[in-house]
C-alpha positions as CSV (number, residue, x, y, z in Angstrom):
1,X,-15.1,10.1,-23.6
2,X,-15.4,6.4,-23.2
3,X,-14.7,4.6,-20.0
4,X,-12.8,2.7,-22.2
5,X,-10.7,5.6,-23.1
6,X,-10.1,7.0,-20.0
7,X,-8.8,3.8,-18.5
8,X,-6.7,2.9,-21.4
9,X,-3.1,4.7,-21.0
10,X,0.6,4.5,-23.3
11,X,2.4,4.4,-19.5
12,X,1.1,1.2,-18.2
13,X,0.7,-1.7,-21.1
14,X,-0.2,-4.4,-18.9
15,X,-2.9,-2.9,-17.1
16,X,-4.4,-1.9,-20.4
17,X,-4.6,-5.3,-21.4
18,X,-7.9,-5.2,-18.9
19,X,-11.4,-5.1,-19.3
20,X,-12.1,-1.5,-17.7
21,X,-15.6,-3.1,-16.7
22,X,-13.5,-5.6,-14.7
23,X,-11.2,-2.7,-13.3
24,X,-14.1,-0.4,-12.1
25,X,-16.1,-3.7,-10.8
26,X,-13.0,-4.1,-8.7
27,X,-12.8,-0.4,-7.1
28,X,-11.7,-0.4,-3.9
29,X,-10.4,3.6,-3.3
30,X,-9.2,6.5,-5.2
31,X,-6.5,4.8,-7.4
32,X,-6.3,2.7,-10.0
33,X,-4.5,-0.3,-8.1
34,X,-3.6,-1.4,-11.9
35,X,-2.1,1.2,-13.0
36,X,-0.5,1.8,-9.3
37,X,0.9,-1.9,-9.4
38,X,2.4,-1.2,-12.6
39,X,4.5,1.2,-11.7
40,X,5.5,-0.3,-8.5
41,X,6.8,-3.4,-10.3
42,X,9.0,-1.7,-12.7
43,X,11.4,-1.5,-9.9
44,X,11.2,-5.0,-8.0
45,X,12.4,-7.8,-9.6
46,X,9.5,-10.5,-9.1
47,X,10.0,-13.9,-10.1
48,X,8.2,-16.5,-11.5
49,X,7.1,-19.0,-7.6
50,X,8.2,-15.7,-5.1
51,X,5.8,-15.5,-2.7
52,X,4.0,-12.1,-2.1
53,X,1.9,-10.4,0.7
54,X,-0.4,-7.7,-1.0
55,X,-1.1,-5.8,2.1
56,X,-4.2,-4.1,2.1
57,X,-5.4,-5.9,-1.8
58,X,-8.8,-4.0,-1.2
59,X,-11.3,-6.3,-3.6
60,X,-7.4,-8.3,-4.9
61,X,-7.3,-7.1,-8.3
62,X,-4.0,-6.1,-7.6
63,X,-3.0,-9.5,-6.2
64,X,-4.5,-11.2,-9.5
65,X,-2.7,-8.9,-11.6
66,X,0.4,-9.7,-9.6
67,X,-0.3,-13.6,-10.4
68,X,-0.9,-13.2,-14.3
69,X,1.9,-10.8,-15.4
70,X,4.7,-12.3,-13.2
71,X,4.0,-15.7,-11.8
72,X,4.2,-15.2,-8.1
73,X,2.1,-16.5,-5.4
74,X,0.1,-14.2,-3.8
75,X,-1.2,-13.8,-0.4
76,X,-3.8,-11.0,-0.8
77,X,-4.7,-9.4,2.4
78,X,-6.8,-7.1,3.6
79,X,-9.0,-6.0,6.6
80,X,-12.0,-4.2,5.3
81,X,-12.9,-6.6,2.2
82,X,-14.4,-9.9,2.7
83,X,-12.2,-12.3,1.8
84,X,-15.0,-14.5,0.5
85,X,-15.9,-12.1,-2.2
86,X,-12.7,-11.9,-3.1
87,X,-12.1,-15.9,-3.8
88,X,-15.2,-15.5,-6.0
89,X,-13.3,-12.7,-7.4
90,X,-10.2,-15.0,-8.0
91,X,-11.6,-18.0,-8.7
92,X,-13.3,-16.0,-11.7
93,X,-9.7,-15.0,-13.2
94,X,-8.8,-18.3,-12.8
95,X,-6.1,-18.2,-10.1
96,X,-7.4,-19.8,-7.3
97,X,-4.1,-22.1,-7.4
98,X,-1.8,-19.1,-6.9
99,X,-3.7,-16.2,-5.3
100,X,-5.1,-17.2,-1.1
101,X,-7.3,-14.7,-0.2
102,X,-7.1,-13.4,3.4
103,X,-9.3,-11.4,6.0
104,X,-6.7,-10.0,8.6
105,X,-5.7,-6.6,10.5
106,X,-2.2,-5.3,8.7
107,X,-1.2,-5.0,12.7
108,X,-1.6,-8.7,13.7
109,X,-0.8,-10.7,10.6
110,X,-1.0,-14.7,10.7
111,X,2.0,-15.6,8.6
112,X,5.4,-17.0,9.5
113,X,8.6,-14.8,9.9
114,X,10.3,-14.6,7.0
115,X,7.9,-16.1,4.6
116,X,8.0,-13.7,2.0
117,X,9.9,-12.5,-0.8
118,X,7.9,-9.4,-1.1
119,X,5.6,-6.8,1.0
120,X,3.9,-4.9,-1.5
121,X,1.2,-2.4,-0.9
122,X,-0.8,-0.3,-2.7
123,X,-2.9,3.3,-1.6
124,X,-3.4,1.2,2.0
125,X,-0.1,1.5,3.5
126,X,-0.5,5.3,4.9
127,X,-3.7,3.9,6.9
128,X,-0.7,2.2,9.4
129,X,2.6,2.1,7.8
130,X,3.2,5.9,9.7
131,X,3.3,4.3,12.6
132,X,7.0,5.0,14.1
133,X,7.3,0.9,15.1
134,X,5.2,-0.8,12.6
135,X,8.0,-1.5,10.1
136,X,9.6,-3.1,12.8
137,X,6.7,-5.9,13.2
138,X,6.6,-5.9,9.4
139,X,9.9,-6.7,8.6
140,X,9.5,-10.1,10.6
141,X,7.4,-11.4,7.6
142,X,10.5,-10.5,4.7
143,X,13.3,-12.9,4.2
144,X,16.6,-11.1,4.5
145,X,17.0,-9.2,0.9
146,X,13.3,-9.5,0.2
147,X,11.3,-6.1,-1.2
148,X,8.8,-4.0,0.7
149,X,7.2,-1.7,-1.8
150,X,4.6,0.9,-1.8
151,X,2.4,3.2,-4.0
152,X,-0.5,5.5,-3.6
153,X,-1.7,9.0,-2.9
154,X,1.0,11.3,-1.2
155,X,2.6,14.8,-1.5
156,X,4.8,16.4,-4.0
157,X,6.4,17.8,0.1
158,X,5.6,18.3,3.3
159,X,3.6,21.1,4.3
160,X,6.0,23.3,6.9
161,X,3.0,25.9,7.7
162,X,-0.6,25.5,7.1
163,X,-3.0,23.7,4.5
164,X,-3.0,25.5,1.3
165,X,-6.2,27.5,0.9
166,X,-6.7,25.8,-2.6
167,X,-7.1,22.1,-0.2
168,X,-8.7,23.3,2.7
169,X,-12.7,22.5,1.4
170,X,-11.6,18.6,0.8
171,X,-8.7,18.5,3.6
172,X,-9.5,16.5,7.1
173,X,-7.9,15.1,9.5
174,X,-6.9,11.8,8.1
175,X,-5.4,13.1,5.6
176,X,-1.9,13.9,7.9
177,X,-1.4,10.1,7.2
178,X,-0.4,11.4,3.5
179,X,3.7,12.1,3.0
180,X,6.2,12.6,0.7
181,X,8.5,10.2,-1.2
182,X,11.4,12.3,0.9
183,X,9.6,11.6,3.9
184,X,8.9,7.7,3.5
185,X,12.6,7.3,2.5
186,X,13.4,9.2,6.1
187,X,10.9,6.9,7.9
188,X,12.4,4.1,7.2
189,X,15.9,4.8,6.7
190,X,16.0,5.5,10.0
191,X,14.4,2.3,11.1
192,X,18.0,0.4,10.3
193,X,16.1,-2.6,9.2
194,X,15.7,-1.8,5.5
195,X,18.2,-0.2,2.8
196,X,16.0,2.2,0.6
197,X,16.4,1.8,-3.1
198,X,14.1,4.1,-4.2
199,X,11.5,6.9,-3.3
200,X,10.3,9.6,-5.9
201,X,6.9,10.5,-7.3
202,X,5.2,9.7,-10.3
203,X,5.5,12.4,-12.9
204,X,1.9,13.9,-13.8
205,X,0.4,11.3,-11.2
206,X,-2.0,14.3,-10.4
207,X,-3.8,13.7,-13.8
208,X,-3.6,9.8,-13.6
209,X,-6.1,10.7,-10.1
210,X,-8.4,12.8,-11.8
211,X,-8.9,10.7,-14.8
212,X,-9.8,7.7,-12.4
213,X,-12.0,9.8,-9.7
214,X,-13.7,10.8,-13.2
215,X,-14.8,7.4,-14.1
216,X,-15.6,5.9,-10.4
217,X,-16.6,8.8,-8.5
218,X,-17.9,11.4,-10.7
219,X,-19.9,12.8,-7.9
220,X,-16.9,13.4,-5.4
221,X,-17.0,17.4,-6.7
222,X,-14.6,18.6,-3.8
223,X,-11.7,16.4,-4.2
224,X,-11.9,16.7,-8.0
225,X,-11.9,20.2,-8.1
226,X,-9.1,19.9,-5.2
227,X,-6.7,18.1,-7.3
228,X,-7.3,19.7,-10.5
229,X,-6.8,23.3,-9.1
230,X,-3.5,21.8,-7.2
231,X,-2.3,20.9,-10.5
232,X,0.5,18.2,-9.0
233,X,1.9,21.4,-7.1
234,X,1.2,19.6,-3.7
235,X,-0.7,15.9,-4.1
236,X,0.1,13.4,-6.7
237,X,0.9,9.5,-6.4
238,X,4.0,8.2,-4.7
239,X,6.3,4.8,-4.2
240,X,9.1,3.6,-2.4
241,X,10.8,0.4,-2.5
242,X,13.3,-1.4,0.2
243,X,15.2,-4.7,0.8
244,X,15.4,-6.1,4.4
245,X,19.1,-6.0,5.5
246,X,20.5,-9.4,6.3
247,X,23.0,-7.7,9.1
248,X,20.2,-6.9,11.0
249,X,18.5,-9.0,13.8
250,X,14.8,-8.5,14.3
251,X,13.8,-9.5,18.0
252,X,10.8,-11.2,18.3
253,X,7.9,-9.1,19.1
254,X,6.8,-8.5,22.4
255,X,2.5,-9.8,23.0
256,X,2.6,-10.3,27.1
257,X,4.9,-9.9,29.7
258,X,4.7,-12.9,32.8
259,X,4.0,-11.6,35.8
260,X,4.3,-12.4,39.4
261,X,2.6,-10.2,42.5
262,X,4.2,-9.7,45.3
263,X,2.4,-7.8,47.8
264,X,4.4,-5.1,50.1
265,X,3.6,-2.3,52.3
266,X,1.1,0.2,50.7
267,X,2.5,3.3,53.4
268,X,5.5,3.8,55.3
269,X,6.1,2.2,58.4
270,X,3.3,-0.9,57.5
């Protein structure tokens, strides 16, 4: 079968629009960001001039794709990719007008509050979105009502007892930072800073991972075999999508606290 083929699916008609050379040349994990983005967007209303962080764009594929099927500006982040490759990238698609390519840790981000009209992120933001108080510093960069969205690898539900013995050959220890849809809409409902609008998990996502590990990483024997005897019992892809509440407050963040010595006694009766 074609790489062609493989990368050509009924579910996502933009992405298919794509060379698949240009969509493997832009590989940045084990998801087709495309395909992922795709199904994100189906459920945020992006507008033509919005301004978007993609948080954790890998090589910006996503963030280009973002560009050319909705008209949005896009900031496309990320910490491990050099954002110099990634202009080349974008000036290449031809969007260098309307997608800004950044270098920066998803924990000390060098935008304005309330900047954006979206947060999206896609198979990045389990690598620090788990963290109890991170939404709390991301939140800052959303206008009141503006979308944070995610997609990428997760679980069908939480495991309550051990690893199933099908996983445990490709399970390690990072991979507690996957969750549930049930568990992301938990996360942050709790938060109080964002109204959830929608957390589920993409039918047959399962198959959608093995057809792209098939074409990018043929080689990667253990998690194919993984996934494919899991069956979308227990891993598959996931999203969920908030607004930032406007009846909320967001204090600023805290980055030093002043301080002033003053020296006393170090025993009794000094």
């Amino acid at each position: 079968m074609s790489v062609n083929h493989k990368l050509t699916n009924e579910q996502f008609l933009r992405s298919s629009r794509y060379n698949p050379e240009w969509v493997v040349a832009s590989v940045s994990g084990a998801a087709h960001s495309l395909w992922l983005t795709e199904w994100l967007t189906t459920a945020i209303d992006l507008q033509p001039g919005m301004r978007v962080l993609d948080l954790g764009c890998g090589r910006a594929s996503s963030s280009i794709f973002l560009h050319r099927e909705f008209g949005v500006d896009v900031w496309a982040t990320d910490l491990w990719f050099s954002a110099s490759e990634n202009l080349q990238r974008i000036r290449d698609a031809d969007v260098e007008r309307h997608v800004f390519p950044i270098q920066a840790n998803a924990r000390s981000l060098p935008f304005a509050a309330e900047y954006f009209d979206a947060v999206l992120s896609i198979d990045s933001f389990i690598y620090y979105g788990t963290d109890d108080l991170y939404l709390s510093y991301l939140a800052r960069f959303l206008r009141p009502g503006g979308y944070l969205g995610i997609a990428g690898a997760g679980l069908m539900h939480e495991f309550d007892g051990p690893i199933p013995e099908h996983l445990r050959k490709w399970w390690t220890w990072d991979l507690c930072c996957l969750h549930s849809a049930d568990w992301w809409r938990r996360h942050w409902d709790r938060s109080g800073m964002v109204a959830v609008e929608l957390a589920d998990s993409m039918p047959e996502g399962w198959k959608l991972w093995l057809d792209w590990l098939n074409v990018v990483a043929p080689d990667t024997q253990v998690e194919i075999e993984a996934i494919q005897t899991d069956g979308g019992n227990n891993l598959g892809y996931v999203r969920a999508i908030a607004t930032r509440r406007d009846d909320v407050p967001l204090d600023e963040p805290v980055v030093s606290i002043p301080a002033q010595y003053t020296k006393k006694p170090l025993l009794r009766g000094e």
